[in-house]
MARMI-747859 format. One line per field, with one value per residue: residue in one letter; chain; x, y, z of N, C-alpha, C in turn. Coordinates in Angstrom, 3 decimals. Layout:
<pts>
rest = [A	...] .
kette = [A	...] .
n.u = [X	...] .
n.v = [Y	...] .
n.w = [Z	...] .
ca.u = [X	...] .
ca.v = [Y	...] .
ca.w = [Z	...] .
c.u = [X	...] .
c.v = [Y	...] .
c.w = [Z	...] .
</pts>
This chain:
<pts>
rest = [X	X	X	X	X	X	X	X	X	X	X	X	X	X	X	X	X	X	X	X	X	X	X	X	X	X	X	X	X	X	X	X	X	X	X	X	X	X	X	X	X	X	X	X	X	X	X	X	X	X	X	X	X	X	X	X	X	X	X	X	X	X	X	X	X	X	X	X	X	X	X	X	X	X	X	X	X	X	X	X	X	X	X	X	X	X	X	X	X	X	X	X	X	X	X	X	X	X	X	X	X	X	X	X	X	X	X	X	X	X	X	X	X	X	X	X	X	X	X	X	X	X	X	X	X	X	X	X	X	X	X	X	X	X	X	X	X	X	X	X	X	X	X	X	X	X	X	X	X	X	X	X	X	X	X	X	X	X	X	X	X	X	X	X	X	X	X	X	X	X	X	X	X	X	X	X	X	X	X	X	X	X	X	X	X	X	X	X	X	X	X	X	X	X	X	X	X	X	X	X	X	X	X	X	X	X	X	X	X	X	X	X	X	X	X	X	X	X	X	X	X	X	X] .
kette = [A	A	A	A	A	A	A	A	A	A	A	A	A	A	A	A	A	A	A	A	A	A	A	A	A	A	A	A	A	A	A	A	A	A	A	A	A	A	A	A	A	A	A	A	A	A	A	A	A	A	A	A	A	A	A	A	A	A	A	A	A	A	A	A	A	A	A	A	A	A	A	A	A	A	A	A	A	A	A	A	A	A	A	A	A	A	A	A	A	A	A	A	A	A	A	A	A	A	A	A	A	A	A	A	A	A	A	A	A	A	A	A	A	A	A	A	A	A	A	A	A	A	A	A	A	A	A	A	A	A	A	A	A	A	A	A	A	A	A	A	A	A	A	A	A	A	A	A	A	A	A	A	A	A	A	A	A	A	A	A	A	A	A	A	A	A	A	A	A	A	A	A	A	A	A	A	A	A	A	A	A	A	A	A	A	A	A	A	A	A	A	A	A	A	A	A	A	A	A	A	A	A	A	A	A	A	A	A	A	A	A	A	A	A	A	A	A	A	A	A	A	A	A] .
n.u = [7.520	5.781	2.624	1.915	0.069	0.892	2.604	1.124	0.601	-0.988	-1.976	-1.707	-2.648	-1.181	-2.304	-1.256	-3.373	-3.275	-1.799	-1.935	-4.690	-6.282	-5.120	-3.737	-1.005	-1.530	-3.436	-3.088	-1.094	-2.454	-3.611	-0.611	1.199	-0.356	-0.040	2.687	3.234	1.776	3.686	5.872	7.110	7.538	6.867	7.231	5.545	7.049	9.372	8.205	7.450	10.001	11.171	9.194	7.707	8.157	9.882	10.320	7.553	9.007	11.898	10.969	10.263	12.577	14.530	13.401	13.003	14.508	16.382	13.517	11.475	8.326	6.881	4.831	4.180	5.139	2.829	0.906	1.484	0.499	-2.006	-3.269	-2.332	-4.064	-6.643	-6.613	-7.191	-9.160	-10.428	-9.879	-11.864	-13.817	-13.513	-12.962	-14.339	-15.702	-13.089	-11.879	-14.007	-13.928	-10.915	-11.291	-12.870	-11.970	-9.887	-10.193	-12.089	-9.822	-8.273	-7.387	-5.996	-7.000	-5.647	-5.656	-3.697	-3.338	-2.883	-5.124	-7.683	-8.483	-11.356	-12.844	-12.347	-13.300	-16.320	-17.047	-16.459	-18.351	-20.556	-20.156	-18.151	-15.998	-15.602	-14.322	-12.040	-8.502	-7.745	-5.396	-3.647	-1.697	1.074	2.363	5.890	6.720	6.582	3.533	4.946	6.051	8.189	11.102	10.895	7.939	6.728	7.640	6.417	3.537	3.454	3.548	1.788	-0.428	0.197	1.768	3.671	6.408	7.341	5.440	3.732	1.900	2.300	0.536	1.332	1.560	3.809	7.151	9.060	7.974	7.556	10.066	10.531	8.938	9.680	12.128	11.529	10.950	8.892	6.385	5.584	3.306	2.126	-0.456	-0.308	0.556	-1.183	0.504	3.004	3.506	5.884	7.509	10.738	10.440	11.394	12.088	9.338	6.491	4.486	3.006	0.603	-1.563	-4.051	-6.785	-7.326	-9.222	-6.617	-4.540	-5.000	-4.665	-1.747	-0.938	-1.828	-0.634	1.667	1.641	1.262	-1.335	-2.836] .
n.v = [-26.318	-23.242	-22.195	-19.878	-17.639	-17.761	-15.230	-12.095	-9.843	-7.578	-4.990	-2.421	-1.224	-1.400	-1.374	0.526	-0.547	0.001	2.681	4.635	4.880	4.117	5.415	4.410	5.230	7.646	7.197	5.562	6.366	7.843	5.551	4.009	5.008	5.384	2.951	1.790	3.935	3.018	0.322	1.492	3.315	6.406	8.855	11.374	12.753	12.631	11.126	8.690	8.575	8.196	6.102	4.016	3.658	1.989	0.067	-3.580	-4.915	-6.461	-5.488	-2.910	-3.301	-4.489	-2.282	-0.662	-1.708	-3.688	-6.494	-6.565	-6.400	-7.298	-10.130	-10.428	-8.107	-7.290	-8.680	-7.385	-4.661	-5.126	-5.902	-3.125	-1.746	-3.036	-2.677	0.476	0.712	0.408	3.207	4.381	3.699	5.236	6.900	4.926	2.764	4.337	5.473	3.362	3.026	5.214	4.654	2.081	3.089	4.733	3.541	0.389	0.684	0.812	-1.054	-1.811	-3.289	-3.359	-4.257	-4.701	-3.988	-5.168	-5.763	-5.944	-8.271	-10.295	-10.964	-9.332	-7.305	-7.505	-8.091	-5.138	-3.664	-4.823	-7.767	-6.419	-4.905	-5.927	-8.040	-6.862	-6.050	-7.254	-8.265	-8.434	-10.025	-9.637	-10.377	-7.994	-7.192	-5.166	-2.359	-0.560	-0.249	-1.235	-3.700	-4.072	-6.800	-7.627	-6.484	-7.804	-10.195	-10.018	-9.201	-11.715	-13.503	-12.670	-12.634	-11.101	-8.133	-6.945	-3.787	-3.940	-2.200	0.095	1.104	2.319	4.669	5.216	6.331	7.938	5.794	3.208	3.802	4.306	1.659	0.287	1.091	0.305	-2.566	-2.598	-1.311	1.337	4.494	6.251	8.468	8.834	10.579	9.520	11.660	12.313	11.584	13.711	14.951	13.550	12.107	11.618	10.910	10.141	9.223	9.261	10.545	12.946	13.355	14.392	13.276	11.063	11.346	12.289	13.095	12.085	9.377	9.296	10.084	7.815	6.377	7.237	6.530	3.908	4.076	4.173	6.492] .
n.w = [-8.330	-10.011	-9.234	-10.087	-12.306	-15.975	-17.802	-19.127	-21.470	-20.653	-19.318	-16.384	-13.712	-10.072	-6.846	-3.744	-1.158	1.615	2.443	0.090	-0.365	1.880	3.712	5.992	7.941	8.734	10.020	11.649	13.576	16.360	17.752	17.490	18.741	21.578	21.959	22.298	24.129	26.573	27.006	27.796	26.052	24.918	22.042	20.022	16.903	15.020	15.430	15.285	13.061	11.622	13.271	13.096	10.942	7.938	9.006	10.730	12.959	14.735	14.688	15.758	18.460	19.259	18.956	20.488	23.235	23.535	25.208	26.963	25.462	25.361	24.129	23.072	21.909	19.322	17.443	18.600	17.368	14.780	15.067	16.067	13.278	11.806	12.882	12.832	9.694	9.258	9.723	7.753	5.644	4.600	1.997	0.366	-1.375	-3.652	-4.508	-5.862	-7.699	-9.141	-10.101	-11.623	-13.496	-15.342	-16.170	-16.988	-19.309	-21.283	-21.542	-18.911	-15.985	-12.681	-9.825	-6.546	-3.516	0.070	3.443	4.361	4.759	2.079	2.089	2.993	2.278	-0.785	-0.065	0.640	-1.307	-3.150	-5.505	-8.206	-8.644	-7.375	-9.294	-11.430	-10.350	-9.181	-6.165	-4.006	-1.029	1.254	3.056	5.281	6.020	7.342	8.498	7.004	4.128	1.355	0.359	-2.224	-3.235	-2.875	-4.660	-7.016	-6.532	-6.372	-9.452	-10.284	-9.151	-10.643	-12.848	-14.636	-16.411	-14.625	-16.221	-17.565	-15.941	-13.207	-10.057	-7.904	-4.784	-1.478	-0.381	0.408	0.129	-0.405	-3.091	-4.002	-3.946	-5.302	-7.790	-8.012	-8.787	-10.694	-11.845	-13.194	-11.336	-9.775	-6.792	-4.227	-2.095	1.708	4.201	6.306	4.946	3.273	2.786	1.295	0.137	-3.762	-5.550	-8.801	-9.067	-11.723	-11.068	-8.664	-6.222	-3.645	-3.810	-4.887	-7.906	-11.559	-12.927	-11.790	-12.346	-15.238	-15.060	-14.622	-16.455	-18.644	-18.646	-19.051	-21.938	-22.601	-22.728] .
ca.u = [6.836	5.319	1.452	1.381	-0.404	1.673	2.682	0.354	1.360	-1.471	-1.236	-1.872	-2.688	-1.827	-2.607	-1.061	-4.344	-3.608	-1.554	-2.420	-6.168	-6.708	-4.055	-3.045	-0.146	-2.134	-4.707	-2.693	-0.436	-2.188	-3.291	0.416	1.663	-0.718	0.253	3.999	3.500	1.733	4.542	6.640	8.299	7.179	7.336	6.097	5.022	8.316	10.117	7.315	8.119	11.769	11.525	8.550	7.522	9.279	10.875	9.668	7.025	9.749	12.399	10.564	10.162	14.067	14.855	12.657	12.799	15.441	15.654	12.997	10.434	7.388	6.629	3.108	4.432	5.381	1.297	0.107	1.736	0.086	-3.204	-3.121	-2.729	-5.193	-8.056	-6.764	-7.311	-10.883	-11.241	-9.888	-12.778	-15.206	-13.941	-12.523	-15.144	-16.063	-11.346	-11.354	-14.601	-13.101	-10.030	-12.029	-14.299	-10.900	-8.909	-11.060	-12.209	-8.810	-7.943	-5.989	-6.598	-6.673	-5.191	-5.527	-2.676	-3.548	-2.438	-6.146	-8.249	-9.261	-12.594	-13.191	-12.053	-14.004	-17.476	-16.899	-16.606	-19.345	-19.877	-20.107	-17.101	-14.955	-15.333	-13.474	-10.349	-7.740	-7.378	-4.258	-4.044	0.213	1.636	3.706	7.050	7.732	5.174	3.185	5.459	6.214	9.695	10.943	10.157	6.515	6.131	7.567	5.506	2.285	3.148	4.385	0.935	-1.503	0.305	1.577	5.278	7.029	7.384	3.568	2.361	2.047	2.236	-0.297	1.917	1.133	5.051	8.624	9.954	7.433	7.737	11.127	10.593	8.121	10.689	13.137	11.260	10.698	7.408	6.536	5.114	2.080	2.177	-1.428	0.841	-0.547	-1.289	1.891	4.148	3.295	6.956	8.709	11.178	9.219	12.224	11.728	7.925	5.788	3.380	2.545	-0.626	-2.184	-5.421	-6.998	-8.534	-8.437	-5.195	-2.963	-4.676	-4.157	-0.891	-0.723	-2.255	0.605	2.795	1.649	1.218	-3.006	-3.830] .
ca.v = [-25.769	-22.322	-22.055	-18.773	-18.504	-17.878	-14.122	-11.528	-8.980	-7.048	-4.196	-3.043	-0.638	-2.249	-0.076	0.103	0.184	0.539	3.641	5.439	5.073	4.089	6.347	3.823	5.788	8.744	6.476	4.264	7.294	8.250	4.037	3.222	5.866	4.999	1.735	2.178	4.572	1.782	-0.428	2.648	4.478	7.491	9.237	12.164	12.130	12.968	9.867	7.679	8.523	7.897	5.032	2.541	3.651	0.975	-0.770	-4.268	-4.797	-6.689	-4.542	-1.716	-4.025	-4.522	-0.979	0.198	-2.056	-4.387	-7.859	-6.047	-6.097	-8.363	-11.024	-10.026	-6.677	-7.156	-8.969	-6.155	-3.886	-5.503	-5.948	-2.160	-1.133	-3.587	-1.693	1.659	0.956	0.581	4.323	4.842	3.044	5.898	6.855	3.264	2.341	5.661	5.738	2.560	2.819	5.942	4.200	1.155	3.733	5.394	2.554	-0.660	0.664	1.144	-2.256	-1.609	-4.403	-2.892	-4.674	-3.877	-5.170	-4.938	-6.894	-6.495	-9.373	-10.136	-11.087	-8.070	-5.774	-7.895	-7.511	-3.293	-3.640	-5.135	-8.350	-5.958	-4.605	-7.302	-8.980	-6.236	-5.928	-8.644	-8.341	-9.688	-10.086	-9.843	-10.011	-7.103	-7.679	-4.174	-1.478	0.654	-0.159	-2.590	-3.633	-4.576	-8.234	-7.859	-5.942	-8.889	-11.174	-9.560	-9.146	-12.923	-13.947	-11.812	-13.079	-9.367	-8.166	-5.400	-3.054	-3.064	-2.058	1.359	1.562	3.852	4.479	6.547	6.890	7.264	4.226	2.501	4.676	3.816	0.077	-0.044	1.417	-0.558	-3.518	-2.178	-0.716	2.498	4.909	7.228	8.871	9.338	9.753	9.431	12.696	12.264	11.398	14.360	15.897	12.319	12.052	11.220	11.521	8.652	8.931	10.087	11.967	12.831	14.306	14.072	12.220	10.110	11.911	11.806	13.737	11.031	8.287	9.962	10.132	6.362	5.754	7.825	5.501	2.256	4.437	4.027	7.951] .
ca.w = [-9.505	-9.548	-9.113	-10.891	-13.988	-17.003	-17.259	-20.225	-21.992	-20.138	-18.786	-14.993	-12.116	-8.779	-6.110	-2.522	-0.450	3.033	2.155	-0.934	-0.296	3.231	4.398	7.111	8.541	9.572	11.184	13.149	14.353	17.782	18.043	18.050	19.966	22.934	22.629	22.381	25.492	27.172	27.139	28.358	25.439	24.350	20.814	19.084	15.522	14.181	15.677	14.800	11.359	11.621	14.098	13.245	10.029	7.327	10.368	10.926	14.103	15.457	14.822	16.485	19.371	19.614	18.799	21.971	24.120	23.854	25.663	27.603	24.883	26.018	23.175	22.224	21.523	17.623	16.970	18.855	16.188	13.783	15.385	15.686	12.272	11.086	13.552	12.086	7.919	9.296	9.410	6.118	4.552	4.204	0.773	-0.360	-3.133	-4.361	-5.424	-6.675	-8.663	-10.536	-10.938	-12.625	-14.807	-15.993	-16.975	-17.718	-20.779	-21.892	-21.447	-18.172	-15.297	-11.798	-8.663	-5.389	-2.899	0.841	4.703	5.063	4.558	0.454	1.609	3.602	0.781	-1.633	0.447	0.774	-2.857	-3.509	-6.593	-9.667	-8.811	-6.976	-10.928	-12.266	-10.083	-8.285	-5.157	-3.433	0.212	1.096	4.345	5.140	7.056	7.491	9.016	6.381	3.456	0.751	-0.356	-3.925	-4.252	-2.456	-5.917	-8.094	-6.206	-6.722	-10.267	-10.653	-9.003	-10.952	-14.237	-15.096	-16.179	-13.969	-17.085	-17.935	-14.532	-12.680	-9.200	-7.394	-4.165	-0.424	0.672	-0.561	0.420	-1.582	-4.164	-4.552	-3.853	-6.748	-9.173	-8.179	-8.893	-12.685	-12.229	-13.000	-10.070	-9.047	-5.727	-3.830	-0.503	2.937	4.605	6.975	4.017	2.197	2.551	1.750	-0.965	-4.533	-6.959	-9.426	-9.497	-12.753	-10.439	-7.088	-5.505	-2.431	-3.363	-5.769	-9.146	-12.937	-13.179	-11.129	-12.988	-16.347	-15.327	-14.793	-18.159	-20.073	-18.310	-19.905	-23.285	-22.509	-22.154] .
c.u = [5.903	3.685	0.911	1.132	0.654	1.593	2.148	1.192	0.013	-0.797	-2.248	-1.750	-2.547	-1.141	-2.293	-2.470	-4.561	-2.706	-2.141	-3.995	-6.989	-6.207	-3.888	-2.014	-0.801	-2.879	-4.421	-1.173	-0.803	-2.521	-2.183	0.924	0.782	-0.409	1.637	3.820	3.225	2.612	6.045	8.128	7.101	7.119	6.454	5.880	6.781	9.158	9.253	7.526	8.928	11.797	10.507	8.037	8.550	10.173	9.509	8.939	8.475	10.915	12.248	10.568	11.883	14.700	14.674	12.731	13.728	15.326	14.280	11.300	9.425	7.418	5.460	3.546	4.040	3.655	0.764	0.109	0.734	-1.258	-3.838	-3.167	-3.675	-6.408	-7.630	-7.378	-8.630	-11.020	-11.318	-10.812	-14.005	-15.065	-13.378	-13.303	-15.422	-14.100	-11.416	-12.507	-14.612	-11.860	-10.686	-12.582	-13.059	-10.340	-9.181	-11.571	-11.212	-8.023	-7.004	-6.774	-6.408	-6.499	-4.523	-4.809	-3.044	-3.368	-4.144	-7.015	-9.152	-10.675	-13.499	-13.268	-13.566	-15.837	-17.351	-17.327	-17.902	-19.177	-19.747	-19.381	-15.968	-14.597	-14.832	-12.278	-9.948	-7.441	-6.168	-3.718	-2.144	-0.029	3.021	4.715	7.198	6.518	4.632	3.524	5.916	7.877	9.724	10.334	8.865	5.547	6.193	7.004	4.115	2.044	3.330	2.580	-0.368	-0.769	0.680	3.557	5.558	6.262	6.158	3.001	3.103	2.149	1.480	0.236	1.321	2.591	6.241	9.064	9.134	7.103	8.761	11.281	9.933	9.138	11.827	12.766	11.001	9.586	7.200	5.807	4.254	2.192	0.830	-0.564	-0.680	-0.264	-0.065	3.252	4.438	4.912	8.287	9.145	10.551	9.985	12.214	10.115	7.332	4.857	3.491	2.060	-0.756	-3.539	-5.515	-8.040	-8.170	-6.747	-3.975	-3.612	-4.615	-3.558	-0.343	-0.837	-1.422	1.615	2.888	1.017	-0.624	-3.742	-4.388] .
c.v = [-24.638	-22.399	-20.905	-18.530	-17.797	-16.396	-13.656	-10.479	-7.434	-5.912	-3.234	-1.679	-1.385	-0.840	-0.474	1.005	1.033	1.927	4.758	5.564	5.096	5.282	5.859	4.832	6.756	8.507	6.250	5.265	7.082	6.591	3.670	4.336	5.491	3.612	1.550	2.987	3.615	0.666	0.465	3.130	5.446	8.435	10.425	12.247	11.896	11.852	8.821	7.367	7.701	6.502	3.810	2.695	2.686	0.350	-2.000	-4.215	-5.279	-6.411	-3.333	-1.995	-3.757	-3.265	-0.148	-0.088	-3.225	-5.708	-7.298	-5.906	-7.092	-9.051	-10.669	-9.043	-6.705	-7.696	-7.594	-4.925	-3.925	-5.550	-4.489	-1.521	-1.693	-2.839	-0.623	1.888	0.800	1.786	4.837	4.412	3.725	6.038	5.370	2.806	3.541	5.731	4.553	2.169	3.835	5.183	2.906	1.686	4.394	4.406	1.194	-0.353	0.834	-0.163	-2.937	-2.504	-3.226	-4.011	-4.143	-4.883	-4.049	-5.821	-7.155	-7.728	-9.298	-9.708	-9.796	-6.843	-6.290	-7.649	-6.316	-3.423	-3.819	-6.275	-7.639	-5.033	-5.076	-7.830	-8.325	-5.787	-7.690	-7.797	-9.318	-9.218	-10.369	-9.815	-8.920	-7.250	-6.305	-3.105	-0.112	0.244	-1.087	-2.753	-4.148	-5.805	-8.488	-7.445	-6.896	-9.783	-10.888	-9.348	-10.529	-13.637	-13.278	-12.357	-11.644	-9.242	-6.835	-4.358	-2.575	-2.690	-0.710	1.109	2.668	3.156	5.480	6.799	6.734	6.130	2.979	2.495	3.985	2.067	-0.261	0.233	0.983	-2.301	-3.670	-1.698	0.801	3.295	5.939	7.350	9.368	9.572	10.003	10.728	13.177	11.772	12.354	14.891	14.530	12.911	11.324	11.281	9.997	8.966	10.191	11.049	11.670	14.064	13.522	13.809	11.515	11.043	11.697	12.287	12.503	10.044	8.698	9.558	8.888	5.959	6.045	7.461	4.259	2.471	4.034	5.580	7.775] .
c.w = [-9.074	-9.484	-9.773	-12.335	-14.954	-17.276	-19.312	-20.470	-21.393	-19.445	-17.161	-13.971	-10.476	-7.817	-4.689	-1.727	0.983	2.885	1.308	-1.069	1.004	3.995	5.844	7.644	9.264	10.648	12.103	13.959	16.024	18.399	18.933	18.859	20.935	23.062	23.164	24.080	26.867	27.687	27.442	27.191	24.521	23.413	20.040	17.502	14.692	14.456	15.398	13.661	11.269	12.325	13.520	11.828	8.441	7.800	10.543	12.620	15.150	15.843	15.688	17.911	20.110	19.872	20.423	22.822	25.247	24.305	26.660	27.033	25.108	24.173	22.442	21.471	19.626	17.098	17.408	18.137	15.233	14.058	15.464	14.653	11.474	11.698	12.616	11.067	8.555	9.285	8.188	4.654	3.662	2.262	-0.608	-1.580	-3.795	-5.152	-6.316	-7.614	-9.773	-10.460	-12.301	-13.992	-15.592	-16.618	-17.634	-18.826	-21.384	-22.241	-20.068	-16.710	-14.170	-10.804	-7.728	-4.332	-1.301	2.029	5.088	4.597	3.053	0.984	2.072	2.854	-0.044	-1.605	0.397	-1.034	-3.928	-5.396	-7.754	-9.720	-8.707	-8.381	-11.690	-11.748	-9.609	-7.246	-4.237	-1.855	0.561	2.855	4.689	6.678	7.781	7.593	7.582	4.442	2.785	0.197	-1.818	-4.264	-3.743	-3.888	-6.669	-7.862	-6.456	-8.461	-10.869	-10.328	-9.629	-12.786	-15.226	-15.090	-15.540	-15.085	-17.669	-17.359	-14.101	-11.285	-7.874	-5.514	-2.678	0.525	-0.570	-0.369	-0.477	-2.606	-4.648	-4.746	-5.252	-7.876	-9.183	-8.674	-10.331	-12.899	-12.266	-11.805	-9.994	-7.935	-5.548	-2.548	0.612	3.365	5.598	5.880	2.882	1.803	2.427	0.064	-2.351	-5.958	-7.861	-10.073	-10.602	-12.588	-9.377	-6.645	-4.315	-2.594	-5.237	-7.013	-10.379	-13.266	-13.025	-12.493	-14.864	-16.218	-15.235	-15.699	-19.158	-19.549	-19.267	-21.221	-22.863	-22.480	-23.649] .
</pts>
C-alpha cells in the first residue's frame, strides 16, 4: 500500500536544484576531473560531458576503468558532487525566494527536488520559507540528471499530477526526461549545458528571473 497522500488538482513548480540553480555540473567539473585523473584517466571538458555526465557513477567506473576500477571509486563520485553544490549556494535563497514571491500568490506550490540533504536545504532556507515550499530529497542513479520516473515519483509523493506541474530544468536530458514524464518544461540550464538540445521545452534561459517563471506560469494557465 502506497504511503503517498492522495493526488490534488493543485498545481506545481518543482525545480531541479542541483542543476538549474546550483549549477552542479560546472562546479564539480575540475573536482571530478582531478579525481578521475587520480585514479589514472584523464579527460578534458568535452569528454566529461559525453562520458560521465548522465552516465551512472558506476557506469563511469566500468566505462574507464574496467575490472580495474577500485570499488570506492563510484561513492567517491558521489561524494564529489555533493562537496561541489556547496559552491552553488551563494545565490540559492535569493532564486527560490523570487520564485515563491512569483507564484504563491497565484496559487502555485513550489517544490524543490535535490541528492542534497532536505535538512540542509531546509536550514539555508530558513523557517519562513521552508513553510512555503516541499522539499524532496531523491537519490540520483545517474550523475547530474534525472530520468522519467524520478519525475513521477516526486510528483506521486508530493500528491501532484504530471500535467499540472512545470519543470524548472539545468540540462537536456532532463529536459527531455521531464516531458516525457508529462510535465511541462522550463530550462535555467547549467552554464556547461548551455549548447544542449532544448527542443520540447516552453523556455530556456540561462538564469533564474521573472521572464522564465512567467513562462512557467503560462504553462499551468496561472500568468
Amino acid at each position: 500500500m502506497s504511503n503517498n497522500p492522495p493526488r490534488t488538482t493543485d498545481r506545481a513548480f518543482i525545480i531541479e536544484v542541483d542543476t538549474a540553480l546550483l549549477h552542479g555540473i560546472t562546479h564539480s567539473l575540475e573536482p571530478l576531473l582531478a579525481l578521475l585523473k587520480e585514479n589514472g584517466q584523464t579527460l578534458d571538458k568535452w569528454q566529461f560531458l559525453h562520458r560521465v555526465v548522465g552516465t551512472s557513477p558506476e557506469r563511469v567506473a566500468e566505462q574507464m576503468f574496467g575490472v580495474g576500477a577500485k570499488p570506492a571509486l563510484p561513492e567517491a563520485i558521489r561524494s564529489t558532487v555533493q562537496a561541489a553544490l556547496q559552491k552553488g549556494l551563494d545565490h540559492f535563497v535569493t532564486d527560490v525566494s523570487l520564485i515563491v514571491n512569483e507564484v504563491s500568490p497565484k496559487g502555485v506550490k513550489v517544490v524543490l527536488v535535490s541528492a542534497m540533504p532536505d535538512v540542509r536545504l531546509k536550514e539555508l532556507l530558513g523557517a519562513a520559507l521552508s513553510d512555503q515550499v516541499h522539499v524532496v530529497q531523491v537519490t540520483r542513479s545517474h550523475c547530474f540528471v534525472y530520468k522519467p520516473e524520478m519525475w513521477n515519483a516526486v510528483c506521486a509523493r508530493v500528491g501532484l499530477y504530471e500535467r499540472l506541474c512545470v519543470a524548472m530544468v539545468g540540462s537536456g536530458i532532463s529536459c527531455r526526461s521531464a516531458l516525457a514524464a508529462g510535465l511541462y518544461s522550463v530550462v535555467a540550464y547549467d552554464p556547461l549545458m548551455e549548447g544542449n538540445d532544448y527542443g520540447g521545452a516552453d523556455y530556456v534561459s540561462g538564469k533564474v528571473d521573472k521572464k522564465l517563471i512567467a513562462e512557467g506560469l503560462r504553462c499551468l494557465r496561472k500568468s
